[in-house]
Backbone as CSV, one residue per row, in Angstrom:
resi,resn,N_x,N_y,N_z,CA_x,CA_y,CA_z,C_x,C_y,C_z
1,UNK,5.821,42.752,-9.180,5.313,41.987,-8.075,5.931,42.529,-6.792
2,UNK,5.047,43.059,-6.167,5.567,43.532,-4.526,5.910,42.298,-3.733
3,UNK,6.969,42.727,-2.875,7.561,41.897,-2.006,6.521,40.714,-1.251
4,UNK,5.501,41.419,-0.616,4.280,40.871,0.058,3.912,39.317,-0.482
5,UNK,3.648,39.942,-1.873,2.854,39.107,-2.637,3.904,38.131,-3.633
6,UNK,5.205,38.535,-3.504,6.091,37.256,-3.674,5.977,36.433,-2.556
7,UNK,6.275,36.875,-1.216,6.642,35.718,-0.048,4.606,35.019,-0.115
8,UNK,3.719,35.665,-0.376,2.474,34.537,-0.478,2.497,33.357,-1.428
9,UNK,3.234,33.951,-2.552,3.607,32.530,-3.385,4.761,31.537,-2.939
10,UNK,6.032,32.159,-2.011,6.917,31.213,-2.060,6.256,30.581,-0.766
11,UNK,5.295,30.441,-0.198,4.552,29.770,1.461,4.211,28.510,0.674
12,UNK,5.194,27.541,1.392,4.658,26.050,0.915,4.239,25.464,2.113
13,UNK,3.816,25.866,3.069,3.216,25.379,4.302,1.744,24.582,4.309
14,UNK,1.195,25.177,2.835,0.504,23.941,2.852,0.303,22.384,2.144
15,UNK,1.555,22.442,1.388,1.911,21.476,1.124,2.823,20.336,1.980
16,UNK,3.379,21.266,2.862,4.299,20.456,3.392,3.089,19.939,4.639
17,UNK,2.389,20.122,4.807,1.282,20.272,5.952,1.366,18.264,6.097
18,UNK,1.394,17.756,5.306,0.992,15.957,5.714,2.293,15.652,5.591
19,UNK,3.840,16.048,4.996,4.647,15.517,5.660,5.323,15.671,6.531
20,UNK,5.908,14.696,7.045,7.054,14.377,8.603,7.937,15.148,8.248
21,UNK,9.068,15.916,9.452,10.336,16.293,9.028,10.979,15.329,8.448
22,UNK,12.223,15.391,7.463,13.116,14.977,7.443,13.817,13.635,7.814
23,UNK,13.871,14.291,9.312,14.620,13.422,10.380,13.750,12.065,10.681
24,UNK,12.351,12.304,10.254,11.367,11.463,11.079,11.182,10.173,9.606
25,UNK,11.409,10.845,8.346,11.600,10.105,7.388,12.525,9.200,7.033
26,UNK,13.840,9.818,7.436,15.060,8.761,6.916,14.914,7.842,8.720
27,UNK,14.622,8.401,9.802,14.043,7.179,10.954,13.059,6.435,10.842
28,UNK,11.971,6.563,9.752,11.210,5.523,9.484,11.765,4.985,8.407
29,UNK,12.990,5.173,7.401,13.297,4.902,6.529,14.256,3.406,7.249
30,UNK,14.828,3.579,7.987,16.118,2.802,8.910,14.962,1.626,9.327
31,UNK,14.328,2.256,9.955,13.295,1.482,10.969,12.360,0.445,9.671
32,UNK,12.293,0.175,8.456,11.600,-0.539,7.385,12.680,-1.281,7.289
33,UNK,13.647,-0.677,6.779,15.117,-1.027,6.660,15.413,-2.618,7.447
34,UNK,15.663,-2.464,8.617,15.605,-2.957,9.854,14.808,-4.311,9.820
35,UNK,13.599,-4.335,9.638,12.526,-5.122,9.840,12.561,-5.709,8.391
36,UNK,13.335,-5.361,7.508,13.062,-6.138,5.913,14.358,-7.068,6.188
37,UNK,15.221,-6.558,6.807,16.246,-7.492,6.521,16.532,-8.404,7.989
38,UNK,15.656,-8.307,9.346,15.190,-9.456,9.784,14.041,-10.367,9.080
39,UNK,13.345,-9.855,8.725,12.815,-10.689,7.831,13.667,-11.680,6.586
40,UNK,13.958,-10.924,6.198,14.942,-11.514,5.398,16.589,-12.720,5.617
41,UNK,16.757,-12.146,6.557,17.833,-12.680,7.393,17.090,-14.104,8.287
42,UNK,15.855,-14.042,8.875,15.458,-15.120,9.113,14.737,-16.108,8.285
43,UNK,14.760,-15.453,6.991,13.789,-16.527,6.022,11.930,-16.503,6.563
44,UNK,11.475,-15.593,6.813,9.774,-15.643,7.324,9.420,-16.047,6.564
45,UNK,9.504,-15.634,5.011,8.305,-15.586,4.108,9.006,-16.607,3.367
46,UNK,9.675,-17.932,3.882,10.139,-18.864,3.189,10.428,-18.777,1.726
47,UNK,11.486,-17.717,1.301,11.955,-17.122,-0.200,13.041,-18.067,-0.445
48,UNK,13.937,-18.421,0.366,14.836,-19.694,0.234,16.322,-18.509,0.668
49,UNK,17.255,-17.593,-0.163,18.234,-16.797,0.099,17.921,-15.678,0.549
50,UNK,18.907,-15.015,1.278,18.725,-13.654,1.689,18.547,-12.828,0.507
51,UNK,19.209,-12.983,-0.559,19.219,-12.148,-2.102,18.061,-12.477,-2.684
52,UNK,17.358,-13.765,-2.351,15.601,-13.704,-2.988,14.767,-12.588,-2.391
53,UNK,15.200,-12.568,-1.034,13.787,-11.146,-0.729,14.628,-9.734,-1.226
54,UNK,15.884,-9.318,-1.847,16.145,-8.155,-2.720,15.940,-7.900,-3.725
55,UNK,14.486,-8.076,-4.264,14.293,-8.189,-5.796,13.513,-6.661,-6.015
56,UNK,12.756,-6.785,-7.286,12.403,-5.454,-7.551,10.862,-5.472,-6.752
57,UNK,10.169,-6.927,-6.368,8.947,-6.769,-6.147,9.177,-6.670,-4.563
58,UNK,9.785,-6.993,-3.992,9.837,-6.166,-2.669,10.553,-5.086,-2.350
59,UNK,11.209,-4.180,-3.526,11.514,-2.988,-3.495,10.415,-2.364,-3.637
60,UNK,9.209,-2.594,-4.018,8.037,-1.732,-4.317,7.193,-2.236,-2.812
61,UNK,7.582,-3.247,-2.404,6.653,-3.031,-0.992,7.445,-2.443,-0.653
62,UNK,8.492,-2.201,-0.345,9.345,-1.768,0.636,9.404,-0.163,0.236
63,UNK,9.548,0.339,-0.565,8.882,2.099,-1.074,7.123,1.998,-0.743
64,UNK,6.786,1.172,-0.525,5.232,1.261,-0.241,4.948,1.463,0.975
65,UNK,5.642,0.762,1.646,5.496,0.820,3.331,5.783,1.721,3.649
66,UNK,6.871,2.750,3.189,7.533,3.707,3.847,6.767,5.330,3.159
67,UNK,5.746,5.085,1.698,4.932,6.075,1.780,3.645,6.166,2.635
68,UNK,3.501,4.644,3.015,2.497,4.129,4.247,2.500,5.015,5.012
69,UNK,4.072,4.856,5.369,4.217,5.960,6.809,4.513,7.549,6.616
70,UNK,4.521,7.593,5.436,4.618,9.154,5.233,3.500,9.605,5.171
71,UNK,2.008,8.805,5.243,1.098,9.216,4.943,0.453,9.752,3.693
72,UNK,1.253,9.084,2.806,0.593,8.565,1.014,-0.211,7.449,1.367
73,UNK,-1.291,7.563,1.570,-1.844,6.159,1.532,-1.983,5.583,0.250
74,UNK,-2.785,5.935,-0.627,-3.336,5.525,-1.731,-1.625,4.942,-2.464
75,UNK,-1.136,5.536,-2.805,0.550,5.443,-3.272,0.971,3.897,-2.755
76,UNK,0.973,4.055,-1.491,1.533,3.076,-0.930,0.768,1.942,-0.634
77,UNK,-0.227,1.967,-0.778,-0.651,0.213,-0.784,-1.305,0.381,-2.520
78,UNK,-0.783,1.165,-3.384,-0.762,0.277,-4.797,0.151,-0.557,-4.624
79,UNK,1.501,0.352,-4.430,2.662,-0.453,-4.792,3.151,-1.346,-3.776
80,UNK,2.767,-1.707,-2.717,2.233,-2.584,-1.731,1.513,-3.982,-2.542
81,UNK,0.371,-3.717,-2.736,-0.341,-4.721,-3.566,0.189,-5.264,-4.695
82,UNK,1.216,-4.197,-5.785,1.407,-4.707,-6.979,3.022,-5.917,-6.233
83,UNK,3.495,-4.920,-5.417,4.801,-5.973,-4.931,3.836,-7.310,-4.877
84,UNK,3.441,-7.221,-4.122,2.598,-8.779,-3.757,2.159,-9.618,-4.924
85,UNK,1.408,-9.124,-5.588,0.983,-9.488,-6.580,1.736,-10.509,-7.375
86,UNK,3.262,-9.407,-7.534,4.418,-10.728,-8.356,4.677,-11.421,-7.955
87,UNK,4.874,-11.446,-6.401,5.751,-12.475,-5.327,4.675,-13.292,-4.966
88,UNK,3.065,-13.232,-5.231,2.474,-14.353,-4.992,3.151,-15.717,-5.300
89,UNK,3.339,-16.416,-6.409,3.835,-17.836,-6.225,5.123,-18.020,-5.379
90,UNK,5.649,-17.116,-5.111,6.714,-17.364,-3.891,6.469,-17.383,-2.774
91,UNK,5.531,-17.054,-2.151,4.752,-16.516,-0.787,3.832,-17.825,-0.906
92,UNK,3.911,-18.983,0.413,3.283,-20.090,0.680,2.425,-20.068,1.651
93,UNK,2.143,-18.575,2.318,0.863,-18.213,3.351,0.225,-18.886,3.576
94,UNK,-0.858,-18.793,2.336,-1.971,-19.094,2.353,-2.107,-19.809,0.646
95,UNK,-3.079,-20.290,0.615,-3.466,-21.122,-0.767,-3.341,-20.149,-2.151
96,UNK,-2.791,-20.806,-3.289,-2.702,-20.092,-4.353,-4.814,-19.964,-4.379
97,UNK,-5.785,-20.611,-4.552,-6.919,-20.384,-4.861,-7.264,-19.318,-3.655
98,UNK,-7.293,-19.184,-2.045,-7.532,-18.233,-1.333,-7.088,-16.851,-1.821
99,UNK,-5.662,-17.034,-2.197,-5.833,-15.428,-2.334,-5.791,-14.736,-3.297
100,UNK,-6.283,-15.858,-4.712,-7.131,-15.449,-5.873,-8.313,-14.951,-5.787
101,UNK,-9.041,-15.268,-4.547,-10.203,-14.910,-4.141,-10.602,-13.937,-3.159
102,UNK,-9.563,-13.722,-2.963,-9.637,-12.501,-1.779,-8.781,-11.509,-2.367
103,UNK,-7.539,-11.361,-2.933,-6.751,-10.581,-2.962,-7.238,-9.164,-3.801
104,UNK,-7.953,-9.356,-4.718,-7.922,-8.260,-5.136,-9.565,-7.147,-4.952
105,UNK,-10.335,-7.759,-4.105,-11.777,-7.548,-3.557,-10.638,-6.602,-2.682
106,UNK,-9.935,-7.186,-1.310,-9.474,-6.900,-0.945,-8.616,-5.153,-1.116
107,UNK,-7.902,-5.470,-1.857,-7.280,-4.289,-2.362,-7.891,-3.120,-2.629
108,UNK,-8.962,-3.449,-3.119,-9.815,-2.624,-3.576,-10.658,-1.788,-2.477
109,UNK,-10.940,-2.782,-1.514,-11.358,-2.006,-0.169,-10.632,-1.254,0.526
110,UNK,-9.327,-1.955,0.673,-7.848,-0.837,1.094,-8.073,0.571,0.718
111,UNK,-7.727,0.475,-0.706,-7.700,1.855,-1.713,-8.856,2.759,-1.110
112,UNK,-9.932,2.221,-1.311,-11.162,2.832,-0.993,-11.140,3.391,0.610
113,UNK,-10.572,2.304,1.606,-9.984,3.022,2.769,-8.875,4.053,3.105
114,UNK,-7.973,4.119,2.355,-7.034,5.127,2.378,-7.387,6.323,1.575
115,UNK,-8.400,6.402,0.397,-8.858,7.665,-0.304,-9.607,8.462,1.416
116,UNK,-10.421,7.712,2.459,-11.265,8.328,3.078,-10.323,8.597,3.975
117,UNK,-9.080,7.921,4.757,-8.486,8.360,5.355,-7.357,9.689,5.092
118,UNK,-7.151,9.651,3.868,-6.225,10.824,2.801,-7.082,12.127,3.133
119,UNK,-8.480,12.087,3.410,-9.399,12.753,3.279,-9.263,13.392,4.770
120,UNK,-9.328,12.322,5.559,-9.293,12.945,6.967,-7.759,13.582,7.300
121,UNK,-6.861,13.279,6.805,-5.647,13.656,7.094,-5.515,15.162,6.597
122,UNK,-6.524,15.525,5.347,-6.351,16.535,4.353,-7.332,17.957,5.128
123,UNK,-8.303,17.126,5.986,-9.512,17.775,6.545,-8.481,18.255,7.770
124,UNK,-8.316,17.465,8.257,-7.510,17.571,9.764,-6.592,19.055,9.436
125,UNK,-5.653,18.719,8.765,-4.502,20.002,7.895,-5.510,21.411,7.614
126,UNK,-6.229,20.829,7.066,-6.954,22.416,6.854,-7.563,22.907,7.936
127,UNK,-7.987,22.377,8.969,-8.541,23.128,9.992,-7.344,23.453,10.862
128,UNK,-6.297,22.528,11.375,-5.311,23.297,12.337,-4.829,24.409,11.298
129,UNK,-4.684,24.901,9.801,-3.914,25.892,9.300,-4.766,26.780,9.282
């Protein structure tokens, strides 16, 4: 294998093409960070302790939000939705029957919105490269 045609295989430029540096990750990482534990610290989502909103189902929103912003869509509002999903009877929003009835129509339109936006993000990448 000539030199040439090694450095064409080691070019990950187009993979790296939809993510943020680094720097811009662990600052949106702080910045979720931040906003989970005012939330948390003020009681919003009426959970009762600060250690009720550290469970595993808002560890999966909370990795959801932050592939949100990495621009995983699809990724991140599964595990967005599935967080929710468990923490429904804890979450007093809205009516246990409302968002039996909406929630997962719902979701489903999400998904279906972030496959087309994944699309434009993917379209976008290939034409500036």
């Amino acid at each position: 294998m000539r030199h040439r045609d090694y450095h064409h295989y080691r070019n990950y430029s187009h993979i790296r093409g939809r993510e943020h540096h680094p720097r811009i990750s662990i600052g949106l990482f702080f910045i979720v960070l931040g906003v989970a534990l005012l939330i948390a610290t003020n009681d919003l989502l009426s959970l009762g302790s600060v250690s009720s909103y550290f469970t595993w189902e808002t560890a999966m929103i909370f990795i959801g939000v932050l592939l949100l912003l990495n621009l995983h869509f699809t990724g991140g509002l599964l595990l967005i939705a599935g967080g929710i999903w468990f923490l429904k009877d804890h979450i007093n929003i809205i009516s246990p029957q409302t968002f039996n009835t909406f929630y997962w129509p719902a979701v489903i339109g999400l998904i279906g919105l972030s496959f087309i936006l994944s699309s434009l993000f993917n379209r976008k990448d290939k034409i500036n490269s």
